[in-house]
N, C-alpha and C positions, 0 to 999 in steps of 0.2 A: 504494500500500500504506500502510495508516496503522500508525504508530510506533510510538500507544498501544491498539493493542489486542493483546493473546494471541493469537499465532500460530494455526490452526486448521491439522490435516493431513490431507495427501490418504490417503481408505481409512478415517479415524475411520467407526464407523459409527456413532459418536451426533451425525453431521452427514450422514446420508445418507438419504434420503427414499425407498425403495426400491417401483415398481411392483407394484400385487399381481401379476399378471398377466409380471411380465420373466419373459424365457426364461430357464432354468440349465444348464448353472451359472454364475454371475457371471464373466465376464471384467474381473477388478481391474488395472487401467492405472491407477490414478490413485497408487502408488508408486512408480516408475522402478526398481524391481529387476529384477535378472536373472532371469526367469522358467523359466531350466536351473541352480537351486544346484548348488554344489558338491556331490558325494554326501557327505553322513556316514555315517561308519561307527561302529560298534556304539560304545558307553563303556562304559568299564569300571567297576563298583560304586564303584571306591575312589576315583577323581572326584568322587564325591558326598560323599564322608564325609574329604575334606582341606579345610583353610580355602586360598584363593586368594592364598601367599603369592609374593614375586618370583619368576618362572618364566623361568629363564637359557636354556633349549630355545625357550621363545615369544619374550623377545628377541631372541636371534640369530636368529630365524625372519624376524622383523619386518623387522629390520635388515636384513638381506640383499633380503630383496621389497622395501623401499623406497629401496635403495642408498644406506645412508650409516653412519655409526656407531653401534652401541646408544646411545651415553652421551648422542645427537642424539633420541632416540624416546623417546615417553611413550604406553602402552597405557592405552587404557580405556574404560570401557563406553559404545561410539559416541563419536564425536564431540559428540554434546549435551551432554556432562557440559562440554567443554570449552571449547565455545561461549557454556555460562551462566558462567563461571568466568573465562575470562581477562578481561572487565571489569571485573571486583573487582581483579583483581592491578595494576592501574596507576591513578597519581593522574587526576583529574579534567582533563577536555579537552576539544578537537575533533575529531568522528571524520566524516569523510567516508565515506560507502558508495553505491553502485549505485541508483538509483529502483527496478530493476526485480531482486530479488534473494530468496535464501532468507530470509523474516521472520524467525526469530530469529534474528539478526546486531542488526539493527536494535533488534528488541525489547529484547534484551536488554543493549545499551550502553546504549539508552536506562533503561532499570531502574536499571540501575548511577549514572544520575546524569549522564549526557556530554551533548553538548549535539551533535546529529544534523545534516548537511548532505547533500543527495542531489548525485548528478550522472544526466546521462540519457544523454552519449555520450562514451567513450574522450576522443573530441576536447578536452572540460571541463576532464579530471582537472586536466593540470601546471599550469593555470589559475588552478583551485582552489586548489591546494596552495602557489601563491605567491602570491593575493592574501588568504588567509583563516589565521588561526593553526593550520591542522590539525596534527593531533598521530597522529592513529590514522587510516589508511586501512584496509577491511576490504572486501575484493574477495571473487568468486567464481568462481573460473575451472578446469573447463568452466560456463557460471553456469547455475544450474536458477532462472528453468523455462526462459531461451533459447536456450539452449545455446553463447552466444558466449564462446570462449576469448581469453583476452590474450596475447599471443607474451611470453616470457620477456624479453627485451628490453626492451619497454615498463614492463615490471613492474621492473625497475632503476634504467628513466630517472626511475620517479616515486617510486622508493626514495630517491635520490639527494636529491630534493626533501623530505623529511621533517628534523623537527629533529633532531638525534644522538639525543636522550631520545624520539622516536619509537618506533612500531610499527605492522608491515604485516601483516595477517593475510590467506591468500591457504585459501578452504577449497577443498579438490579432492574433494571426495566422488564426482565423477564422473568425474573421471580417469585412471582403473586399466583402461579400455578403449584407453588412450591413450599406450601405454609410451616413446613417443618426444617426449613433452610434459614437460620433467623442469627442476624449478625446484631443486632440492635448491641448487644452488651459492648461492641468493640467504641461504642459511642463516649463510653465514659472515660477514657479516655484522652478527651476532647482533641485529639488528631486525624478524628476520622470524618467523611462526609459519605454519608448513602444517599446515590437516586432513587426513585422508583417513580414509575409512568402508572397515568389511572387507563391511559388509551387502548390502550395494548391488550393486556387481561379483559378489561372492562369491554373490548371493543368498541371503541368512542375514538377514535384520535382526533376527530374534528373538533373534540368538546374541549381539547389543548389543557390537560388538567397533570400535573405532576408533582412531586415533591420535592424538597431535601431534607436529609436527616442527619442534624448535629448538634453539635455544640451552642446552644443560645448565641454566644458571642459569635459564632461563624455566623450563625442565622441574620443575628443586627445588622453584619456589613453586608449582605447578600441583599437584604429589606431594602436598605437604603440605595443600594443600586438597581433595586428593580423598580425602584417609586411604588408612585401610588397606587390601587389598582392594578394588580398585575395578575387577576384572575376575572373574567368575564361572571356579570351577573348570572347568567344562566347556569354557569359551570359547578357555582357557588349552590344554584339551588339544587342541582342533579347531584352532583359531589356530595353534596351531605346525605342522601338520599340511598344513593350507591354503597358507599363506605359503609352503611348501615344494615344491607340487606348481606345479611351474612347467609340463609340459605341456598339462595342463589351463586355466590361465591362460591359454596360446597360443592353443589352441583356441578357445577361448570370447574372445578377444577377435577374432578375425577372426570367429566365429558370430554376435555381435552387432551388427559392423558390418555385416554383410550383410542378417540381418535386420531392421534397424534403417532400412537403406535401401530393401528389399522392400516393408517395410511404410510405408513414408512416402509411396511412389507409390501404396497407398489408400487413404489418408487425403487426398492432395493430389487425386485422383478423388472422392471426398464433398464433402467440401467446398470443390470450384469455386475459381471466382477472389474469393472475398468474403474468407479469409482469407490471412493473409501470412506463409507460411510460416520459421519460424526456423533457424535453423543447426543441422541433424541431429545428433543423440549417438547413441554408440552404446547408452544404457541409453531413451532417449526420442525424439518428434519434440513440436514445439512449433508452435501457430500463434497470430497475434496477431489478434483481433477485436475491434468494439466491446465492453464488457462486455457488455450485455444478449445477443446473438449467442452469445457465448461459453456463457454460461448454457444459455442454446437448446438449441444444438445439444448440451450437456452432458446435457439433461433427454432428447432425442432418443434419445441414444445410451442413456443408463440405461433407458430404454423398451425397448430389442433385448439388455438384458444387459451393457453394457457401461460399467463404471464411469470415469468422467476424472478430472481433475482441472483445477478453472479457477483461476488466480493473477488477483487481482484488483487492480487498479494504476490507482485512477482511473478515467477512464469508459474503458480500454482492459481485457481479459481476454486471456488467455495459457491456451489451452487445451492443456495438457501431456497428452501418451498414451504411456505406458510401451509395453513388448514385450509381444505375446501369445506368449503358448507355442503356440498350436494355430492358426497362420497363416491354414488352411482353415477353421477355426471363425471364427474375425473376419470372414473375405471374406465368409459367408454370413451373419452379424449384418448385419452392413456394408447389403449388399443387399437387408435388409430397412427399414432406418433412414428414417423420412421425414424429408425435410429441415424444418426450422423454416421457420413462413413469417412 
């Protein structure tokens, strides 16, 4: 993945080169959302006509779905906001991050000024971290697009390794499939930041709803650069609403791992043994090919209607395939798809 270029995202369609002739309707896998959102229900007029100020109903809503304290939680529009933003908040360094991970991470420390070190296995990091001045580790775990999680553990040992004026940023945007993966304790800390996306799980990413998870005093200077309003009215009233429907959350988190794993046994049937399939999530399956391959079988699959998404990492691709909603509609895409030759 290169450093210096602007991230591109899976679904843009002014990067999509679309078949005259693909069947419809488009099957969109190249975002990793939940393709059963959450239902919304109706809004009401006066939603629309209040300014988005602190809303103590969607804090405690938050706080409680992510188990920890309100005054520990910072809402706001996705995660992106906070992803471009906490590199501005801390002096100039060395940030270690992932070869193979979400591009803006990358991008945007590097924007900020820091000076970029990759690693390519687990194995590297405590390595790293004691023979190079690092200052900023910036992890991804579940990591999109491979889906490899760090055990809690690990992510302490190499907390430990960091200088006191450090910080660990650990984004989970796809972790909410995952209720039994819970890092909240490395909070205290106070060196650490968690993301998590409401979009994704929730399947909403229009509704632009995210968090951060730290330290109060991290949270103050994040506030203050996000200003006023930095969660839409609406968001505010669905968000509180959401975070609160914990059976539906159940539900949908054992529906996605099942589908998630249904659907991995057809994808791992198309594409044979040429690719190497990645550690399954429950919002995606990932497999790793040459890039060229990757492409391939990408343009292949857009040919039967079906949109991917390939992460480009060097002469390797990571062809990432969200959930379809319509299982029996994929299998019969699928079936029609010629292989790349």
């Amino acid at each position: 993945m290169s450093d210096s270029l602007q991230p591109v995202h899976g679904g843009d369609p002014r990067y999509v080169r679309y078949p005259a002739a693909m069947p419809q309707p488009l099957l969109n896998l190249a975002t990793g959302v939940n393709p059963w959102p959450w239902p919304v229900p109706p809004i009401p007029e006066d939603v629309w006509q209040e300014l988005p100020y602190d809303c103590p109903v969607l804090q405690s809503a938050a706080a409680t779905y992510y188990q920890l304290a309100p005054e520990q939680l910072l809402l706001s529009s996705g995660s992106q906001p906070i992803i471009q933003l906490l590199p501005e908040l801390y002096p100039l360094g060395e940030v270690l991050l992932p070869s193979v991970a979400y591009e803006e991470h990358a991008y945007r420390w590097q924007q900020a000024g820091h000076r970029l070190h990759r690693f390519d296995n687990d194995g590297d990091v405590a390595a790293l971290l004691i023979e190079k001045p690092i200052r900023y580790l910036v992890l991804v775990s579940p990591n999109n697009p491979d889906g490899h999680c760090i055990p809690v553990a690990q992510l302490r040992e190499w907390l430990a390794l960091l200088p006191d004026d450090g910080l660990m940023v650990v984004d989970q945007a796809y972790v909410d499939g995952y209720p039994d993966y819970q890092a909240n304790a490395l909070l205290d800390s106070g060196r650490v930041v968690l993301l998590r996306s409401v979009g994704k799980f929730f399947g909403l990413p229009g509704l632009r709803l995210g968090a951060a998870l730290a330290a109060p005093e991290c949270l103050d200077r994040l506030a203050r650069l996000l200003g006023p309003w930095p969660i839409n009215r609406a968001a505010q009233y669905l968000g509180a609403q959401l975070f609160a429907d914990s059976d539906w959350q159940q539900k949908n988190q054992r529906r996605l791992l099942r589908a998630s794993g249904e659907q991995a046994a057809l994808w791992a049937a198309l594409l044979g043994g040429e690719a190497v399939a990645c550690q399954s999530q429950a919002l995606f399956n990932s497999y790793r090919l040459p890039l060229k391959r990757a492409d391939d079988w990408a343009a292949a699959l857009l040919a039967q209607g079906i949109l991917s998404r390939v992460y480009r990492c060097g002469e390797w691709g990571y062809l990432r395939l969200g959930l379809a909603e319509d299982a029996g509609l994929l299998k019969a895409r699928l079936g029609a798809v010629i292989a790349p030759s």
